[in-house]
N, C-alpha and C positions, 0 to 999 in steps of 0.2 A: 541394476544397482550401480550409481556410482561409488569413487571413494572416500567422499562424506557419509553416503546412506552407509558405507559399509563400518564405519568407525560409531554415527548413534547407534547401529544395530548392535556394535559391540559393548559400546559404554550402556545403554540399556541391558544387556545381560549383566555386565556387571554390577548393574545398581541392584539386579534381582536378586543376583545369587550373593552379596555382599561384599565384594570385594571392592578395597578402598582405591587397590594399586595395578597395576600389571610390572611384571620385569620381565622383557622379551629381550632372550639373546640369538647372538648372530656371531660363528667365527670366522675363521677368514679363506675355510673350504668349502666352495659354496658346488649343491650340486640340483638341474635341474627335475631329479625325480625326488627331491626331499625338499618337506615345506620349511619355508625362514621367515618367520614371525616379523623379524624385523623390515623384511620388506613387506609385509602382508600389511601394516598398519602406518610404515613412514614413505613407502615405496620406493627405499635405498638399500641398494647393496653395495657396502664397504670392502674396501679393500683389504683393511684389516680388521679382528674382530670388532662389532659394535652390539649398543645395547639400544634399548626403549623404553623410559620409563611413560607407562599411560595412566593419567589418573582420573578416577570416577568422575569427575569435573570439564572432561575431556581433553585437558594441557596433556599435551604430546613431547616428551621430550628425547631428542636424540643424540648416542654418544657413537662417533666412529673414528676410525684409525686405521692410519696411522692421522700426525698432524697437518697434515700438506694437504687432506683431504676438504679440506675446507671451505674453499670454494665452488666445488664440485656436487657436494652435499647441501649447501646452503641454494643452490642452483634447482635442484631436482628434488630435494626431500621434501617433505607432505607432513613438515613437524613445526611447531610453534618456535622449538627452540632449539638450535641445530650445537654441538660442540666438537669440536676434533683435537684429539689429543693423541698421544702415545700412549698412554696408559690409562684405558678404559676405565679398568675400577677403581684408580684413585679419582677420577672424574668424578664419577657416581657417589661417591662416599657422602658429601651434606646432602644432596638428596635424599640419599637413602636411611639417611640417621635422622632424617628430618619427617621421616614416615611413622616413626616411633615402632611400637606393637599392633597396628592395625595389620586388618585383613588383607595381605600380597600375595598376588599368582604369580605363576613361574613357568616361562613359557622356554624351550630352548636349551635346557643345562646340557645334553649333549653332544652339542656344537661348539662348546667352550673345553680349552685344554680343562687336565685335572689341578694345575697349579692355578690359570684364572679363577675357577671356579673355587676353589680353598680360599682366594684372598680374595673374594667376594662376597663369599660367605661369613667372615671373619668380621664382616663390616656390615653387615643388610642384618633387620630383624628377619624372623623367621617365615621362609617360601614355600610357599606349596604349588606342587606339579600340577597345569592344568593344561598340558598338552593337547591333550582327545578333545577336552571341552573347546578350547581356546580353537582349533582348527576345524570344529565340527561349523563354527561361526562364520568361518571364511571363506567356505563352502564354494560356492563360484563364483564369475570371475568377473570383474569390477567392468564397466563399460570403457575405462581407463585399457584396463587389461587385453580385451578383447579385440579394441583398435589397433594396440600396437601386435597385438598376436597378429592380425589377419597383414600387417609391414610386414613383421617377419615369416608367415608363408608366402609372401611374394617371395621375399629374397633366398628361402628354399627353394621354389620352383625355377626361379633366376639361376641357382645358382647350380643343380642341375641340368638344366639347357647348357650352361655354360661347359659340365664336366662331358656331356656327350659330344660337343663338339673338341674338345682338346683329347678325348681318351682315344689311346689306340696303340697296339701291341709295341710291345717295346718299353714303355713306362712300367718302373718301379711304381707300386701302391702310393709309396708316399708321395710320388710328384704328382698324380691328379691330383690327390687329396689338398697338398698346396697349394693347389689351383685352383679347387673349388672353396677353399677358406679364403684365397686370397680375394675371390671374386664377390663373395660374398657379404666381405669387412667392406669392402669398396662401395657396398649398395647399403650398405648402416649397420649389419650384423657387429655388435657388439661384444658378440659369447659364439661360439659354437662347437657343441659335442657333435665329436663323427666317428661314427666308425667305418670303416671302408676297407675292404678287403675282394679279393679274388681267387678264382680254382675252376676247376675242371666242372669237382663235387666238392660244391661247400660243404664243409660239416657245420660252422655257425659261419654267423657275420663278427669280425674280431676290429681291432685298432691297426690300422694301416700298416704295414711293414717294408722289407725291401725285396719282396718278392714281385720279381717282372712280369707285368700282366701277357696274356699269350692268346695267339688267337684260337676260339675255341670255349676261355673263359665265361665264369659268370659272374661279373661285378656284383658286387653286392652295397650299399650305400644306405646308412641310420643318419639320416640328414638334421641337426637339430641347434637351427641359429636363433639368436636370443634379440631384442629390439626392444630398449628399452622395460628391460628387465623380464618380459612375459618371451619364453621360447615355444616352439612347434617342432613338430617333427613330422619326415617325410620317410618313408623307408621307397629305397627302389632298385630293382634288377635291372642290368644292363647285358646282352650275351654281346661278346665281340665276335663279330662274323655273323654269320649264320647261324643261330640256335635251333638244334636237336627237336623233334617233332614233341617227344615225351616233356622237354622242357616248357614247351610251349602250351600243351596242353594242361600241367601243372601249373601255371601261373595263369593260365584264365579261371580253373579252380577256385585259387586263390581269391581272386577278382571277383569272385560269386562270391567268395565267402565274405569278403570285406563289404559287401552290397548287402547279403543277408542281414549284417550283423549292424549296418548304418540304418538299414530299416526297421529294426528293433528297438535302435538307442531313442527313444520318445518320450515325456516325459511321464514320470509317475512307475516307469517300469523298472523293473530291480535289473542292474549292472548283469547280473549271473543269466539274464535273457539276453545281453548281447553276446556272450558268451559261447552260450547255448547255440547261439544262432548260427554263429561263424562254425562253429564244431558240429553242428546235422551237415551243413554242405559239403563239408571233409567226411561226414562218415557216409554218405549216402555214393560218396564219389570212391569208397573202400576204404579211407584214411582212419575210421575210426581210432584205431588202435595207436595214431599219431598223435592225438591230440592227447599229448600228456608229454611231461618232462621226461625224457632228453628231445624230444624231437620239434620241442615249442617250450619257452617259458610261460608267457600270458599275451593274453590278445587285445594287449595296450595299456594304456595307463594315463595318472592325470599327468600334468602339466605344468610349470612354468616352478617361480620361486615366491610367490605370495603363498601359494596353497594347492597341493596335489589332489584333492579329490576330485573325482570321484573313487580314486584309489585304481588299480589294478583292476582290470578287466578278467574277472574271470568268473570261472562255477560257481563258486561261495563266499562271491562280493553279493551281499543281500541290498546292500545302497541303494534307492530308488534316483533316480534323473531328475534334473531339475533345469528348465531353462537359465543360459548363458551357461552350464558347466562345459569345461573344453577338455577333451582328453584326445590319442590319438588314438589311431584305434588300428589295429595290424594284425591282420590274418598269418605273423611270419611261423613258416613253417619246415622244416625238415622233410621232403616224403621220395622215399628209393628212388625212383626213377631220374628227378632232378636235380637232386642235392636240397641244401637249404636256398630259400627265395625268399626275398624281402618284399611287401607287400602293403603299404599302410599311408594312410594322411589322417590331420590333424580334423578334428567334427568338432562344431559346437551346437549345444542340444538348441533348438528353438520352437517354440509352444505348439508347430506343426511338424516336429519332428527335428532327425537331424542335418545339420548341414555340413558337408565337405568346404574346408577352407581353403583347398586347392583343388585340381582337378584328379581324379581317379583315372589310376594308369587300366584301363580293363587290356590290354594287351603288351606282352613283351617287349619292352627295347632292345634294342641293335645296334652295334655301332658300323661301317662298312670296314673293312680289310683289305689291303692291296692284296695280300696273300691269296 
């Protein structure tokens, strides 16, 4: 699908289900495990709050802010009629009086403060929430999407290579971690959530701190750079030194479990069998009694800022797969003997199953130690 087919697909729902309008909002905290409508259909993400008005006709219109954005939006947006302003909802206002009493969706309201939203509504005839519906549409992920996803798993794995070569005892958390952002922005990464932490025994993986890495450690790394708006993620263990026999055989575990569970992800099969899949090779290996919160949250999720689904990887995601959906998929887990271990890359489904967009760590990293 590209991002035309994905836009008739949409204005044909809405010619069905009768709506005249859409109003998709966007504030200006943007995060990659929650969808934004507003890049889903103009394929901008503003710096400060923006809106989208789409109407049944297919005229795309977009407001974003602050006003300086304007060239930048007119550059990259995937709208008919681009505006930048400081004050979104006074922008919108003839528009939206100019809709009268007709049929408008409402995509978004809480991304927007409660004061935008008041004086928004103050102004718009009356919206109705079509969240679920709206994102059930956007489903996966645009041929657009999936290009620049498979840029930015390069520049994860990039940028990786890059943190095993600079890590090594002695460093506070956060000077890898600005090392591997730095390295990362330099190869086009635009965005990136990381969390990066180290310990003896991880209890989780957290946000980088000033705690000095030591030899003996197990780095732990939630790698996840953005490229032209579509992000991926990488999770990965590093031991410094020599790692522990127990560590070692815990994160080939792992590596099975992420294999079982990429074998599963095929089309047509409900989300709760990839699940299922990664959690037999933990129980079969004794972990059963692990796989459950505190010792794992879920075992991956969607992706990017268009649209998150598949949703959450887990037991009672009923979701069936669908070719081009991207999620990542991570066996992370907590189990005694090792601490927590990070374990995951970025799959996208395709008609013969799925595909890793980077390479599957099936063994331990190390970094050496003069020590």
């Amino acid at each position: 699908m590209t991002q035309d087919e994905r836009l008739s697909a949409l204005l044909h729902w809405m010619d069905n289900e009768g709506w005249t309008a859409l109003v998709l909002l966007a504030g200006s905290a943007h995060s990659f495990i929650h969808p934004n409508p507003v890049v889903a259909v103009s394929g901008f993400r503003s710096v400060g709050p923006s809106a989208v008005l789409c109407r049944r006709d297919g005229t795309v219109t977009l407001w974003v802010s602050p006003a300086w954005e304007l060239a930048r939006a007119r550059s990259n947006a995937l709208a008919e009629q681009v505006v930048a302003t400081d004050d979104v909802v006074a922008a919108m206002e003839p528009a939206l009086r100019a809709l009268g009493s007709q049929a408008i969706g409402l995509v978004g309201r809480e991304s927007w403060t409660h004061r935008e939203w008041e004086r928004l509504k103050a102004i718009s005839p009356p919206l109705q929430p079509l969240d679920d519906a709206f994102f059930a549409h956007m489903g996966v992920k645009t041929a657009e999407e999936l290009a620049a996803a498979e840029v930015a798993a390069h520049i994860a794995e990039a940028g990786y290579q890059h943190l095993l070569q600079v890590l090594k005892p002695g460093m506070p958390e956060y000077q890898v971690a600005a090392a591997l952002d730095r390295k990362m922005r330099e190869l086009g990464a635009e965005d990136d959530f990381l969390l990066l932490s180290a310990s003896q025994h991880n209890r989780a993986v957290r946000a980088p701190g000033r705690r000095v890495i030591e030899r003996g450690d197990i780095l732990l790394a939630e790698i996840s750079p953005a490229y032209r708006g579509q992000f991926v993620q990488i999770c990965r263990s590093v031991a410094v030194g020599r790692p522990q026999p127990a560590v070692q055989t815990a994160y080939a575990c792992l590596a099975r479990a992420f294999a079982a569970g990429r074998q599963a992800a095929s089309p047509g099969r409900p989300v709760a069998e990839v699940a299922d899949a990664i959690n037999q090779v933990l129980a079969e290996a004794g972990y059963g009694d692990y796989c459950r919160p505190p010792y794992m949250r879920v075992r991956g999720h969607g992706l990017g800022f268009s649209g998150v689904w598949p949703g959450d990887i887990t037991p009672d995601n009923a979701t069936r797969l669908a070719p081009d959906a991207l999620f990542v998929l991570h066996p992370n887990q907590y189990l005694p003997e090792s601490g927590y271990l990070l374990c995951g890359e970025p799959v996208v489904v395709t008609p013969s199953g799925a595909r890793s967009m980077t390479t599957p760590k099936t063994m331990l990293d190390a970094v050496a130690t003069t020590a």
